[in-house]
Biopython code that builds the backbone (N, CA, C, O; Angstrom):
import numpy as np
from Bio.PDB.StructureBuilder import StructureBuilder

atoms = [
    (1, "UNK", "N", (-5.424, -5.081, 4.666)),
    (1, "UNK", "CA", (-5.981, -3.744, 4.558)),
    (1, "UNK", "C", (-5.281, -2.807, 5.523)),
    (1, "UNK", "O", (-4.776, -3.166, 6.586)),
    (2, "UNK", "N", (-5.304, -1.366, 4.971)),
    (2, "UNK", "CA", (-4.625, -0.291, 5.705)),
    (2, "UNK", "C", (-5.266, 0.813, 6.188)),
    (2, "UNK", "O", (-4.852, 1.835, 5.640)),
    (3, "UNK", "N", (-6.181, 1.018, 7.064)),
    (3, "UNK", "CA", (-6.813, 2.250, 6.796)),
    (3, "UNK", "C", (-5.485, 3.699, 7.356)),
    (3, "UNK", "O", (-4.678, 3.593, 8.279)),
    (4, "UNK", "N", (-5.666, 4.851, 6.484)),
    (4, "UNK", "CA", (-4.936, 6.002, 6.889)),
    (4, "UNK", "C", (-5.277, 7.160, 7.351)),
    (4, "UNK", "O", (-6.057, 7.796, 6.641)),
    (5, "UNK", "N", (-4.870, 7.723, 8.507)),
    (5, "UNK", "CA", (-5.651, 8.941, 8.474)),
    (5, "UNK", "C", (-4.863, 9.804, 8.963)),
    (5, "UNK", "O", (-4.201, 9.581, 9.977)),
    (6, "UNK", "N", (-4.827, 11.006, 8.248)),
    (6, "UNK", "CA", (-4.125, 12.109, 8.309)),
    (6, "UNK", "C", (-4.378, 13.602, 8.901)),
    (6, "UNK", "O", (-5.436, 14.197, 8.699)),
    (7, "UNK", "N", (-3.667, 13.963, 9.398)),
    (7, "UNK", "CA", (-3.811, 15.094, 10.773)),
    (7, "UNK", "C", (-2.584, 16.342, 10.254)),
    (7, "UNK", "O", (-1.549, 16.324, 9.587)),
    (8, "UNK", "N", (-3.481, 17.494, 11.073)),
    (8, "UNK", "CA", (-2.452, 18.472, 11.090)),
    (8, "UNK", "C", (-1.762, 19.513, 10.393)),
    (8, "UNK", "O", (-0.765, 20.164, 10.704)),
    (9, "UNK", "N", (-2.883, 19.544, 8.865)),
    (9, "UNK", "CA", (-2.969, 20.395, 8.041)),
    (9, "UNK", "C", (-3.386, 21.724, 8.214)),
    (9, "UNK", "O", (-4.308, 21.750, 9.029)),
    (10, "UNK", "N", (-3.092, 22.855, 7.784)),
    (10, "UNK", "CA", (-4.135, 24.174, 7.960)),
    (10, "UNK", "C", (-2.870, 25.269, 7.181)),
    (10, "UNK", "O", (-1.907, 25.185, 6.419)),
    (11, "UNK", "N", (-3.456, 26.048, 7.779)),
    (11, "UNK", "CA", (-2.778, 27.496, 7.403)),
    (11, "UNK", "C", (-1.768, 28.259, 7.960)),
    (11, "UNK", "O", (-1.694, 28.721, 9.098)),
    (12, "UNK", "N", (-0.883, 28.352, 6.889)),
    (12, "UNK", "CA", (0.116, 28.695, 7.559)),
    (12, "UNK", "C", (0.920, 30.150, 6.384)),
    (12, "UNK", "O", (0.782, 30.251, 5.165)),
    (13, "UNK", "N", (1.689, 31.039, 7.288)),
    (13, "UNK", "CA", (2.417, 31.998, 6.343)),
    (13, "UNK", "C", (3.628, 31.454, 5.662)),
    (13, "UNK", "O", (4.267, 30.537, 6.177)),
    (14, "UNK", "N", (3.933, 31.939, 4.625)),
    (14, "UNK", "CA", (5.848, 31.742, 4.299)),
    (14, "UNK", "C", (6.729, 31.975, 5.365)),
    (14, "UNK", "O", (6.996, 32.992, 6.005)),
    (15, "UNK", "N", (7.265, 30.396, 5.436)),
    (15, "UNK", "CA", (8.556, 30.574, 6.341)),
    (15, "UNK", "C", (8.095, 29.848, 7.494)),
    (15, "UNK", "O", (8.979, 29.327, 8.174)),
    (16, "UNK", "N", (6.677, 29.675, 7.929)),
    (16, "UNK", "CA", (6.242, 28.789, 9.211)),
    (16, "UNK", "C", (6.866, 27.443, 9.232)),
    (16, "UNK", "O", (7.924, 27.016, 8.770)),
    (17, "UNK", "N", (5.743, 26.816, 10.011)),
    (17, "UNK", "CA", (5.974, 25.325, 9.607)),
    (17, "UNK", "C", (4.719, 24.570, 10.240)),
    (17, "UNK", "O", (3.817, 25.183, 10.810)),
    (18, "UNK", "N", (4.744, 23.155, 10.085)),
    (18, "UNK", "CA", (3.442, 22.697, 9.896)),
    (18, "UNK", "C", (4.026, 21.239, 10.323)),
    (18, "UNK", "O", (5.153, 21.014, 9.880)),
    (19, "UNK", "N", (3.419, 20.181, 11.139)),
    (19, "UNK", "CA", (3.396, 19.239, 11.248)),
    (19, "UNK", "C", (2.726, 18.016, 10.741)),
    (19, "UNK", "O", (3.553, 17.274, 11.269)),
    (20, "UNK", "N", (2.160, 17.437, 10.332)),
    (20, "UNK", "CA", (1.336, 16.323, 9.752)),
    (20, "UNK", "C", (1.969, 14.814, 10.414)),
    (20, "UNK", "O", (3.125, 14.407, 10.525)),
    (21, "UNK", "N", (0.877, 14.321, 10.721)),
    (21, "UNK", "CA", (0.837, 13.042, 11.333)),
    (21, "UNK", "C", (-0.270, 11.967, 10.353)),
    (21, "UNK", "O", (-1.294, 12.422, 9.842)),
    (22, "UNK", "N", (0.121, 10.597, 10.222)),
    (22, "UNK", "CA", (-0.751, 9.735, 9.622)),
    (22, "UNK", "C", (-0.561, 8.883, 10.419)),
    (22, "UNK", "O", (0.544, 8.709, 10.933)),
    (23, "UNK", "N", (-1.966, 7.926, 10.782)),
    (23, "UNK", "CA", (-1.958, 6.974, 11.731)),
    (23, "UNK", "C", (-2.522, 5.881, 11.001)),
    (23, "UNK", "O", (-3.515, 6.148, 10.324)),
    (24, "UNK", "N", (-2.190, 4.965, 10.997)),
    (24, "UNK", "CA", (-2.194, 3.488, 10.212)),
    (24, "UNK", "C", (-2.674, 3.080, 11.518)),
    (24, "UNK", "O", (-2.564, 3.475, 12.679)),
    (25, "UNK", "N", (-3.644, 1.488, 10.455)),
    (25, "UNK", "CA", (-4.477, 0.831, 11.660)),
    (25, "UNK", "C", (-3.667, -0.476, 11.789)),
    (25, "UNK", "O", (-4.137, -1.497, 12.289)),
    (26, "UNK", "N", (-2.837, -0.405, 11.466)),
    (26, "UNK", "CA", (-1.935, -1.755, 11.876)),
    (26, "UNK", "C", (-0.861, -1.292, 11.486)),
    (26, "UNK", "O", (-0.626, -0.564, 10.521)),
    (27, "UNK", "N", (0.258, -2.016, 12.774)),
    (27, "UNK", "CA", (1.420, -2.082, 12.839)),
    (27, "UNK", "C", (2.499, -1.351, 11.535)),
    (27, "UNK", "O", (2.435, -1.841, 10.407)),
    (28, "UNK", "N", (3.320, -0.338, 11.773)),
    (28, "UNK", "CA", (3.407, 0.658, 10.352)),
    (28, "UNK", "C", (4.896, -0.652, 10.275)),
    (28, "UNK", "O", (5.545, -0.420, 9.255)),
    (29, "UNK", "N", (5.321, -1.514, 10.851)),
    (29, "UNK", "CA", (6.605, -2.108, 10.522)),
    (29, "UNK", "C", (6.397, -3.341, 9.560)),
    (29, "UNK", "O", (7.177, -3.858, 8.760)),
    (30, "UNK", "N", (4.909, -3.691, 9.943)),
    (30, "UNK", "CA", (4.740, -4.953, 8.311)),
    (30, "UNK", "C", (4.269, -3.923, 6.933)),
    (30, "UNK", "O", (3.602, -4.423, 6.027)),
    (31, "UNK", "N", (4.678, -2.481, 6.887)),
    (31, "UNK", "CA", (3.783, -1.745, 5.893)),
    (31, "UNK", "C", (5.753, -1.751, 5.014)),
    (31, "UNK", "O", (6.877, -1.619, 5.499)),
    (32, "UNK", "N", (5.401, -1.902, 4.056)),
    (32, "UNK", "CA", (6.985, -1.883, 3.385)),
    (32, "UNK", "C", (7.549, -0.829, 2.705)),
    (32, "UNK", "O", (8.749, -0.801, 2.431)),
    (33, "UNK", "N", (6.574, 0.263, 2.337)),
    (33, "UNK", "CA", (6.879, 1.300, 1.850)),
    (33, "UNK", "C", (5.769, 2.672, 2.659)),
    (33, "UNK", "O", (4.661, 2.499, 2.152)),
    (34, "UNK", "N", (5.727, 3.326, 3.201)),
    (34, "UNK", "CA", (4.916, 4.561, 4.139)),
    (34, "UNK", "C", (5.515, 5.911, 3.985)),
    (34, "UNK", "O", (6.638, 6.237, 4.372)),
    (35, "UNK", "N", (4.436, 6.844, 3.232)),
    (35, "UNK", "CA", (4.757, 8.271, 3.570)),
    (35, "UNK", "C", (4.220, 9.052, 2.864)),
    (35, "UNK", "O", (3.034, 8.870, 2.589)),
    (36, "UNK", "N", (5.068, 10.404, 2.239)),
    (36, "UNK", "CA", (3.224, 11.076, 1.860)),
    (36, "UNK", "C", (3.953, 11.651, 0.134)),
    (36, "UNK", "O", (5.045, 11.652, -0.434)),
    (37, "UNK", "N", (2.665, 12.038, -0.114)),
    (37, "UNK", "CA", (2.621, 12.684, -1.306)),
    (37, "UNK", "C", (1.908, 14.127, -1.366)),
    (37, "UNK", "O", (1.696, 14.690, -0.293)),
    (38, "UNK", "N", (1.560, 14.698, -2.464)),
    (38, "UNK", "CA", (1.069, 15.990, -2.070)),
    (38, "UNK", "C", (0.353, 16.099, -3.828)),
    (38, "UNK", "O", (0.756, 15.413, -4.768)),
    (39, "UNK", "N", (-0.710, 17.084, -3.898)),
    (39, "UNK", "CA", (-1.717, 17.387, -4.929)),
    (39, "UNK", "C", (-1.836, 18.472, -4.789)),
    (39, "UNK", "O", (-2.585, 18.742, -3.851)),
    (40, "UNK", "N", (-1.345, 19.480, -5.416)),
    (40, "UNK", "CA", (-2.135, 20.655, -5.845)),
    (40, "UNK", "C", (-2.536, 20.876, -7.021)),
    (40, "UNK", "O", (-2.054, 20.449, -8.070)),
    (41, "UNK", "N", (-3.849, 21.868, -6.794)),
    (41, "UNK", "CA", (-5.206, 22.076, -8.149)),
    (41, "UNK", "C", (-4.381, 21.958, -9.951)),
    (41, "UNK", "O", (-3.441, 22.588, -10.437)),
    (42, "UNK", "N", (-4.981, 21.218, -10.334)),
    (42, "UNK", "CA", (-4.091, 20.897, -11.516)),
    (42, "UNK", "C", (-2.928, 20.835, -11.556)),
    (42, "UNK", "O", (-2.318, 21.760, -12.091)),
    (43, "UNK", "N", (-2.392, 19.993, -11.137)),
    (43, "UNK", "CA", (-1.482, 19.720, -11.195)),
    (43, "UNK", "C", (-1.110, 17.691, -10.868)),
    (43, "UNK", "O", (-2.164, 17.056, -10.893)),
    (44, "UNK", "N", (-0.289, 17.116, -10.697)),
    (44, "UNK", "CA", (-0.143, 15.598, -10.666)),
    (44, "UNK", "C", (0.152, 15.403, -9.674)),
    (44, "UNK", "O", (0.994, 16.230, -9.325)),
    (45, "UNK", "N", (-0.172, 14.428, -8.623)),
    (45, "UNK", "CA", (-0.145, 13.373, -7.543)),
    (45, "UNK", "C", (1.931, 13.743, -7.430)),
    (45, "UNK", "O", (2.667, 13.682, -8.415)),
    (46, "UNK", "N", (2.195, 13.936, -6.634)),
    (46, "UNK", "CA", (4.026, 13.734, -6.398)),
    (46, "UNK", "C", (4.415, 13.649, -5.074)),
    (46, "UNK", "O", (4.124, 14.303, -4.073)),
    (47, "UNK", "N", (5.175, 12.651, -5.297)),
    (47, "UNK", "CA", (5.949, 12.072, -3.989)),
    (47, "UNK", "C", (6.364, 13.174, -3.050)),
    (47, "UNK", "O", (6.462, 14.193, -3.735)),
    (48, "UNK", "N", (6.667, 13.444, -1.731)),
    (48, "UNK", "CA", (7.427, 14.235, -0.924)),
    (48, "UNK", "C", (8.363, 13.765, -0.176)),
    (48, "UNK", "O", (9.445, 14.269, 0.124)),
    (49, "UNK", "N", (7.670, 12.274, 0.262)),
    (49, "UNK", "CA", (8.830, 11.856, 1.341)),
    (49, "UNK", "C", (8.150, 10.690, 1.265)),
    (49, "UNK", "O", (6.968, 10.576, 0.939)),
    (50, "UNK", "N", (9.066, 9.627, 1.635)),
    (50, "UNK", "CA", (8.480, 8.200, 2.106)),
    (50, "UNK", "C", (9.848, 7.731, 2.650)),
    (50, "UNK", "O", (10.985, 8.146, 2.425)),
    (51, "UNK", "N", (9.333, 6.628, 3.524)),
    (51, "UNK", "CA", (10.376, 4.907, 3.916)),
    (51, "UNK", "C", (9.932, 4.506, 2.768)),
    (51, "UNK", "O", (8.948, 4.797, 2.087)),
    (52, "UNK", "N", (11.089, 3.561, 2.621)),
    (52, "UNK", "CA", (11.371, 2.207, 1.667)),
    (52, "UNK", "C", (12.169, 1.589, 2.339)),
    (52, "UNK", "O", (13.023, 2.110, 3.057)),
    (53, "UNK", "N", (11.984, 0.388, 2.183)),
    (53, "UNK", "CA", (13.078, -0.495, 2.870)),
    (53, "UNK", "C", (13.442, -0.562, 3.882)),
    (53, "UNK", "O", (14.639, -0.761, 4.089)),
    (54, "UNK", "N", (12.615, -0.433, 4.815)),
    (54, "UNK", "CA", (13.125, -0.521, 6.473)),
    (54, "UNK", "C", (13.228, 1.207, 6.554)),
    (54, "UNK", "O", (12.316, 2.034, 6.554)),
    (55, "UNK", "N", (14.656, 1.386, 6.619)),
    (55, "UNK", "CA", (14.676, 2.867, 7.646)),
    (55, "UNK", "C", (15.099, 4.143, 6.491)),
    (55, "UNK", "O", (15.205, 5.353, 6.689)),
    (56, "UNK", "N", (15.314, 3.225, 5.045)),
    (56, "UNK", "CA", (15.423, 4.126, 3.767)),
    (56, "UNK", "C", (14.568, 5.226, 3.658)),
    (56, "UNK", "O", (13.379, 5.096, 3.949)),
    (57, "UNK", "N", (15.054, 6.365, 3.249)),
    (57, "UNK", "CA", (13.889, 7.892, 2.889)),
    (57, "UNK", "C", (14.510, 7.987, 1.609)),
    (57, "UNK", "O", (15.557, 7.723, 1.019)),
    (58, "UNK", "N", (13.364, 8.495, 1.451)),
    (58, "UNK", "CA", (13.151, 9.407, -0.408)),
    (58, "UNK", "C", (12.460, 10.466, -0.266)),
    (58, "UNK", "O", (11.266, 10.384, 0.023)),
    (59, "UNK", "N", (13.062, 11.626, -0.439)),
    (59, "UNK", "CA", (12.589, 12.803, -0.713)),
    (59, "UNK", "C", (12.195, 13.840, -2.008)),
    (59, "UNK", "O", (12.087, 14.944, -1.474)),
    (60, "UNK", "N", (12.148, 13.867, -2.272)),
    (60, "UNK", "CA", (11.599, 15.345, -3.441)),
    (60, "UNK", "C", (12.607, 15.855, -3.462)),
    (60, "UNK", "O", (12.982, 16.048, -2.305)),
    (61, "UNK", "N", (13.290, 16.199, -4.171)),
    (61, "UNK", "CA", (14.214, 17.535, -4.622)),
    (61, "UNK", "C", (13.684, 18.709, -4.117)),
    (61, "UNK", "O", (14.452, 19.281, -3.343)),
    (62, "UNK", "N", (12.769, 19.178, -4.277)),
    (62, "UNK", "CA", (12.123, 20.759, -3.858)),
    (62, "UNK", "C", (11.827, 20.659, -2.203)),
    (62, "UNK", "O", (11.709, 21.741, -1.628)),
    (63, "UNK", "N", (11.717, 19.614, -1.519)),
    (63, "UNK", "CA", (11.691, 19.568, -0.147)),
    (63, "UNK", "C", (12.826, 19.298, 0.895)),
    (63, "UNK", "O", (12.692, 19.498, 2.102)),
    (64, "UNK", "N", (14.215, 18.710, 0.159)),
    (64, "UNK", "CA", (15.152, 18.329, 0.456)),
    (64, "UNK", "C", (15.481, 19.942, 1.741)),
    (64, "UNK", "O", (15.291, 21.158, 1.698)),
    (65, "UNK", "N", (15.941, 19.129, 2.540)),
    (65, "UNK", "CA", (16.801, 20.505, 3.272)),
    (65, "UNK", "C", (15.661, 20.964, 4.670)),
    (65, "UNK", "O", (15.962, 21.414, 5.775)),
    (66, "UNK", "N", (14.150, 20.608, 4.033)),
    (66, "UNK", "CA", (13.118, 21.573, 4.824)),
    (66, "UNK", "C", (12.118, 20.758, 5.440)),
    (66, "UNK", "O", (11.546, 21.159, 6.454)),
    (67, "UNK", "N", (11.815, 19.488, 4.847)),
    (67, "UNK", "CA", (10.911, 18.649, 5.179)),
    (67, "UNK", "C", (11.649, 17.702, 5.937)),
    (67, "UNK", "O", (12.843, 17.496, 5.718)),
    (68, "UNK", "N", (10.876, 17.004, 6.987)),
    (68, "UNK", "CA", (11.494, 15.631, 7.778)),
    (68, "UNK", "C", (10.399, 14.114, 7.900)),
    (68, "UNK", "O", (9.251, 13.927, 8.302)),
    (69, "UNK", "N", (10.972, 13.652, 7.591)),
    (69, "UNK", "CA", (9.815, 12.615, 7.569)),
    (69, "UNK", "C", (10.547, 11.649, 8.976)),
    (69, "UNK", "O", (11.755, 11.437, 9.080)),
    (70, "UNK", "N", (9.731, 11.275, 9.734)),
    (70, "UNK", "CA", (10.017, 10.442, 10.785)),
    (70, "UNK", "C", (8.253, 9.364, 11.371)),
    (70, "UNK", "O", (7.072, 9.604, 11.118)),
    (71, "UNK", "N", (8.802, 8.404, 12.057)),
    (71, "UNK", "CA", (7.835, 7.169, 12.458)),
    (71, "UNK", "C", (7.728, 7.219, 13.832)),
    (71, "UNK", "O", (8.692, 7.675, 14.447)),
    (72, "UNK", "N", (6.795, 6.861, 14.417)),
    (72, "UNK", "CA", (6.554, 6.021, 15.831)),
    (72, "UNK", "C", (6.035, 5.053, 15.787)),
    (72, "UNK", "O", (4.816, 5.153, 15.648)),
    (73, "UNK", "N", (6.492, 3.914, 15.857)),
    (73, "UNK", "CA", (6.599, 2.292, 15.380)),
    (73, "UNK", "C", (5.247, 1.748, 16.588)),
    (73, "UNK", "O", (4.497, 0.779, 16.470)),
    (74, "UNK", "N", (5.330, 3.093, 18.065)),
    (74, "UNK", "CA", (4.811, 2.003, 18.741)),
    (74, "UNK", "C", (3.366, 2.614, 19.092)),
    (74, "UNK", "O", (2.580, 2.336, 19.998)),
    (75, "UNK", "N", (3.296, 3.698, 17.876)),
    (75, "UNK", "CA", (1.694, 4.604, 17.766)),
    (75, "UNK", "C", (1.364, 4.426, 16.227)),
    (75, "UNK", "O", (0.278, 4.748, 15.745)),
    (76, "UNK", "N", (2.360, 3.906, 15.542)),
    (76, "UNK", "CA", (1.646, 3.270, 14.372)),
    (76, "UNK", "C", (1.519, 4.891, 13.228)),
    (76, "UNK", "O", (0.699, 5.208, 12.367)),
    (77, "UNK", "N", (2.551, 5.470, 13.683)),
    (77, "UNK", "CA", (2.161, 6.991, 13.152)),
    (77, "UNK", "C", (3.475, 7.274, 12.639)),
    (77, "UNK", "O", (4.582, 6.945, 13.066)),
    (78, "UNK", "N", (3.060, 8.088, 11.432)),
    (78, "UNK", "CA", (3.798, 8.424, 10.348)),
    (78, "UNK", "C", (3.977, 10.167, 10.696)),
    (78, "UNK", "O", (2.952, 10.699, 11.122)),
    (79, "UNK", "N", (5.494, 11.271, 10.501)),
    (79, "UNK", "CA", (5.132, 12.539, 10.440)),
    (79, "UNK", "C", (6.054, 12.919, 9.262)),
    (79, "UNK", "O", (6.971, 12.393, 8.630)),
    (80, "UNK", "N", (5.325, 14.169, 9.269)),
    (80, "UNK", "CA", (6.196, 15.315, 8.363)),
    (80, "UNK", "C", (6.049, 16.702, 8.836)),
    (80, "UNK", "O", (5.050, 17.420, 8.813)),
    (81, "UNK", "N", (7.266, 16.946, 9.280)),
    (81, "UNK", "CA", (7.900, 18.248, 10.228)),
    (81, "UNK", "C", (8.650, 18.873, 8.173)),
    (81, "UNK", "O", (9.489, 18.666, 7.296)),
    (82, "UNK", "N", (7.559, 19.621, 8.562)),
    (82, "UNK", "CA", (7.428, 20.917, 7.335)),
    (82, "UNK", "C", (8.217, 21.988, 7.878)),
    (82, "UNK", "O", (7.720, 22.556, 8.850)),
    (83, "UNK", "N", (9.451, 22.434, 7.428)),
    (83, "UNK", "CA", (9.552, 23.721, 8.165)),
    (83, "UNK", "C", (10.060, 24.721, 6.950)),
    (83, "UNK", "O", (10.242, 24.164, 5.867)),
    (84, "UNK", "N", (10.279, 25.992, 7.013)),
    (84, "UNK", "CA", (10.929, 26.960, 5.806)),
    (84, "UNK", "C", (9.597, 27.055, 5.506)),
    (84, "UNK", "O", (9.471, 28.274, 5.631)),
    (85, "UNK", "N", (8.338, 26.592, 5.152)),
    (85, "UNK", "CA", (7.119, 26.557, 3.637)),
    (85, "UNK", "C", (6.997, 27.540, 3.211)),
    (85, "UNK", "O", (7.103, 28.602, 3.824)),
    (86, "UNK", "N", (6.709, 27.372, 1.889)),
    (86, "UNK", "CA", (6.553, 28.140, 0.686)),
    (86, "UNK", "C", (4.970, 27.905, 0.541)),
    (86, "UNK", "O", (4.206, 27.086, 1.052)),
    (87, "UNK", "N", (4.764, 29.150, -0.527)),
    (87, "UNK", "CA", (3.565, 28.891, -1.164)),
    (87, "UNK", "C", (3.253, 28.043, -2.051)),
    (87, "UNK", "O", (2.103, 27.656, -2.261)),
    (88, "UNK", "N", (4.463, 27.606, -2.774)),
    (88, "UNK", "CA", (4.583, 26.613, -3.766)),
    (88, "UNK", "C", (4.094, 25.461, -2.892)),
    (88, "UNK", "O", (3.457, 24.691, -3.611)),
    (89, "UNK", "N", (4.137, 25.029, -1.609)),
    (89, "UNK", "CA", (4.214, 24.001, -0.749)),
    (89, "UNK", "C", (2.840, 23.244, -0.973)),
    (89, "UNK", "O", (2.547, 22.056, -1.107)),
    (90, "UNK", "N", (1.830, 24.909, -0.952)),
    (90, "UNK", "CA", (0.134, 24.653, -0.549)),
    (90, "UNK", "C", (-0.217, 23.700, -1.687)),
    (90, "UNK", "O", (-0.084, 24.017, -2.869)),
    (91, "UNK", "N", (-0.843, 22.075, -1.119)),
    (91, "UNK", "CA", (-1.460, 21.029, -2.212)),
    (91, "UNK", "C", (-2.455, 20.664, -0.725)),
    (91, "UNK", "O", (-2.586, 21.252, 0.349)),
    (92, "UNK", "N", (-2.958, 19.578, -1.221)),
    (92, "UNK", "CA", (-3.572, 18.153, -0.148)),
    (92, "UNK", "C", (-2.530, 17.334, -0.053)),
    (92, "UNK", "O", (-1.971, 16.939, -1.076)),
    (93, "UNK", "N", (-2.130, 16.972, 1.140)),
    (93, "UNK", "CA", (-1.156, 16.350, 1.562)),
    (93, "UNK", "C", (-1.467, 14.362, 1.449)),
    (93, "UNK", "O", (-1.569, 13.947, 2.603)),
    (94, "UNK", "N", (-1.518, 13.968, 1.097)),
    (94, "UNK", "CA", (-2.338, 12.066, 1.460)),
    (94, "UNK", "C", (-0.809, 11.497, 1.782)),
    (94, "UNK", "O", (0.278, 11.910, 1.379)),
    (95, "UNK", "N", (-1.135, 10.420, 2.639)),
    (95, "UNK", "CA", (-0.645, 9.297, 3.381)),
    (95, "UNK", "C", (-0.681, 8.598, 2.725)),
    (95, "UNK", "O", (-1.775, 8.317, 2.238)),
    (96, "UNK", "N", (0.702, 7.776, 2.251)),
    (96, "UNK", "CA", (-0.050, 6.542, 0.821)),
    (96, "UNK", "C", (1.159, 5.062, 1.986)),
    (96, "UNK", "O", (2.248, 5.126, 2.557)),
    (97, "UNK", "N", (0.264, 4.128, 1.818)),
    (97, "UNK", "CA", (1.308, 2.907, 2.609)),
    (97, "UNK", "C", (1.255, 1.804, 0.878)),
    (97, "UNK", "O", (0.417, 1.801, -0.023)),
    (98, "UNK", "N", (2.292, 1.166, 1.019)),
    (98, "UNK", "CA", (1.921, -0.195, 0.149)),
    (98, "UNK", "C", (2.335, -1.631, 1.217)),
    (98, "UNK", "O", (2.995, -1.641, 2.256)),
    (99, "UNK", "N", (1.894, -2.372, 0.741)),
    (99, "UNK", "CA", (2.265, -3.475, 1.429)),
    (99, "UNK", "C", (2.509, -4.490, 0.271)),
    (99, "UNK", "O", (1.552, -4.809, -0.434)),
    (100, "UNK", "N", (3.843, -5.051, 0.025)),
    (100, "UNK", "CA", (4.270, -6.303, -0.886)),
    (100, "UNK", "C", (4.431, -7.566, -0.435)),
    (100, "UNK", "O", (5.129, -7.820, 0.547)),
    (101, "UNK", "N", (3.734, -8.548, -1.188)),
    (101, "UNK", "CA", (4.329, -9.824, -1.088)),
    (101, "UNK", "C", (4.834, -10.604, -2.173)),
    (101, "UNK", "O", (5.052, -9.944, -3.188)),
    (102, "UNK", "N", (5.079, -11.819, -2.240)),
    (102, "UNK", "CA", (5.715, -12.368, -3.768)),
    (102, "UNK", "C", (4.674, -12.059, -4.750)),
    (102, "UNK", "O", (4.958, -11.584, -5.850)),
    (103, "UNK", "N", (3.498, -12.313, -4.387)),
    (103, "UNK", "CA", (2.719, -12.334, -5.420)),
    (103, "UNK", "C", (1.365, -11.156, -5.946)),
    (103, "UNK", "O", (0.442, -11.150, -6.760)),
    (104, "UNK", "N", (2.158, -9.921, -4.541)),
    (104, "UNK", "CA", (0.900, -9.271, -4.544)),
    (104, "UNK", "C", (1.180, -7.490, -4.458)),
    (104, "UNK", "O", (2.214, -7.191, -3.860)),
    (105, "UNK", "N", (0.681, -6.790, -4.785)),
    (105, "UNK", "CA", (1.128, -5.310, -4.148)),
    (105, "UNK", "C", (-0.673, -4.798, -4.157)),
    (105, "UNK", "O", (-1.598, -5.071, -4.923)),
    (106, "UNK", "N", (-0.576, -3.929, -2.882)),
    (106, "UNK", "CA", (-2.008, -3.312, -2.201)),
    (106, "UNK", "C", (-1.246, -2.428, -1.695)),
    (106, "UNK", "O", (-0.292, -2.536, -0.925)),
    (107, "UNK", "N", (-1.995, -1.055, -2.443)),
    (107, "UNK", "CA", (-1.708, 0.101, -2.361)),
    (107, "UNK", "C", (-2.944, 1.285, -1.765)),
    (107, "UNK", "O", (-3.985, 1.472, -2.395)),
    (108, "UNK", "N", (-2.632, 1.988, -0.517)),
    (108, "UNK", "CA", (-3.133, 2.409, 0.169)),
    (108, "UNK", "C", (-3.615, 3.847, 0.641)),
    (108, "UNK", "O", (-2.791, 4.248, 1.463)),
    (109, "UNK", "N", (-4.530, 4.697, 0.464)),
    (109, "UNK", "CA", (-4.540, 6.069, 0.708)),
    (109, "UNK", "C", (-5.447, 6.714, 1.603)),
    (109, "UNK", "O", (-6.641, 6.497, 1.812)),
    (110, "UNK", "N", (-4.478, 7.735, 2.200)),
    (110, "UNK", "CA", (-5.561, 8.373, 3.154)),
    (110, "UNK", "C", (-6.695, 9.565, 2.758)),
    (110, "UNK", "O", (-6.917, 9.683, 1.553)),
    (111, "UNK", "N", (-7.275, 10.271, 3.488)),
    (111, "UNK", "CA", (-8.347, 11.240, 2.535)),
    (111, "UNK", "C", (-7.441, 11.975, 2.066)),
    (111, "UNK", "O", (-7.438, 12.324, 0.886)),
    (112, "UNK", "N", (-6.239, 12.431, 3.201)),
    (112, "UNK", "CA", (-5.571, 13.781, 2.790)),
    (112, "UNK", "C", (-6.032, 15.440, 3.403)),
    (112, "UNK", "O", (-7.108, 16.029, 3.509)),
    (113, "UNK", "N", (-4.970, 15.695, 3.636)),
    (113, "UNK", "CA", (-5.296, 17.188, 4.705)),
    (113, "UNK", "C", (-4.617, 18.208, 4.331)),
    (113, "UNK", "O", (-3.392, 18.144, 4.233)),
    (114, "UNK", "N", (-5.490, 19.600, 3.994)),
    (114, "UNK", "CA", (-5.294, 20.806, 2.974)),
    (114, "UNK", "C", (-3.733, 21.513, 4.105)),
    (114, "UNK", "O", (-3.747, 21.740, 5.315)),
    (115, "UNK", "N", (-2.980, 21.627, 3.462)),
    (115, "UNK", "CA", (-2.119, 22.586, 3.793)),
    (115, "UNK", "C", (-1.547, 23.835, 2.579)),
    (115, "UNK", "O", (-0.848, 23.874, 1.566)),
    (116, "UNK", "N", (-2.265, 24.660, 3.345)),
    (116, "UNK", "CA", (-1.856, 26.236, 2.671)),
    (116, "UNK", "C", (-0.965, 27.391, 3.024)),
    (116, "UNK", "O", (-1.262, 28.081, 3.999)),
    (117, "UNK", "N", (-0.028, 27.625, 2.400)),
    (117, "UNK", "CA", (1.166, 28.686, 2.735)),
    (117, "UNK", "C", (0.456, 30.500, 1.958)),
    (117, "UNK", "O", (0.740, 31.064, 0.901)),
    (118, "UNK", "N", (-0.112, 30.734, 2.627)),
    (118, "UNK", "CA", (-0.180, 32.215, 2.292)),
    (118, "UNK", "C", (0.035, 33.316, 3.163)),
    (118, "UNK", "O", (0.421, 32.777, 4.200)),
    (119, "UNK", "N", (0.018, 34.220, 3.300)),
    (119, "UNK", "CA", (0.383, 35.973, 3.730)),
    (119, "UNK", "C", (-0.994, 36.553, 3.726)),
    (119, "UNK", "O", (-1.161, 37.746, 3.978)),
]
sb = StructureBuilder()
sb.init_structure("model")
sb.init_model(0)
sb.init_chain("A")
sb.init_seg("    ")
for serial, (resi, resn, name, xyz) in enumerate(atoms, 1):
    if name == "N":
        sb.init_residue(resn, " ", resi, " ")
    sb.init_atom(name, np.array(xyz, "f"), 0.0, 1.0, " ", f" {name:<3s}", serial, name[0])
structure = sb.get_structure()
């Protein structure tokens, strides 16, 4: 089990930036895949950033350039250094971890924390 919890959402104008932190309750280096996704109102669950594979990132096309995803292995904490944001940006942000084994995948989510880009 993974519990997630996510920090550091709020309000912000075009062009700010915004930090977000997720803190996993165990060790984020046995977690095999960690990072976030984003939801806004009608619209579908989509990736932003994650690890895969050890020190591998995957980003979003629309975040490429502006978003940073980085770890602290020895606080068990996940971030995303938002910078440039758009309004397009504003969703619920969630923390998703998976953990794989040969025979198993457990997939993991945090509540998720509102970040809004308006003027």
């Amino acid at each position: 089990q993974v519990q997630l919890v996510e920090s550091g959402g709020g309000l912000v104008q075009p062009g700010g930036s915004l930090r977000l932190s997720c803190a996993a309750s165990r060790s984020i280096r046995s977690i095999n895949t960690m990072g976030w996704y984003r939801q806004a109102p009608g619209n579908q669950r989509e990736l932003v950033a994650v690890f895969t594979n050890g020190d591998s990132t995957v980003y979003a096309d629309s975040v490429k350039g502006r978003f940073t995803i980085s770890r602290d292995n020895a606080k068990n904490t996940v971030f995303l250094q938002m910078n440039s944001l758009k309004p397009e940006d504003t969703a619920v942000y969630l923390c998703n971890a998976i953990l794989r084994g040969r025979a198993y995948e457990l997939e993991f989510w945090g509540q998720g924390t509102q970040v809004t880009v308006s003027s």
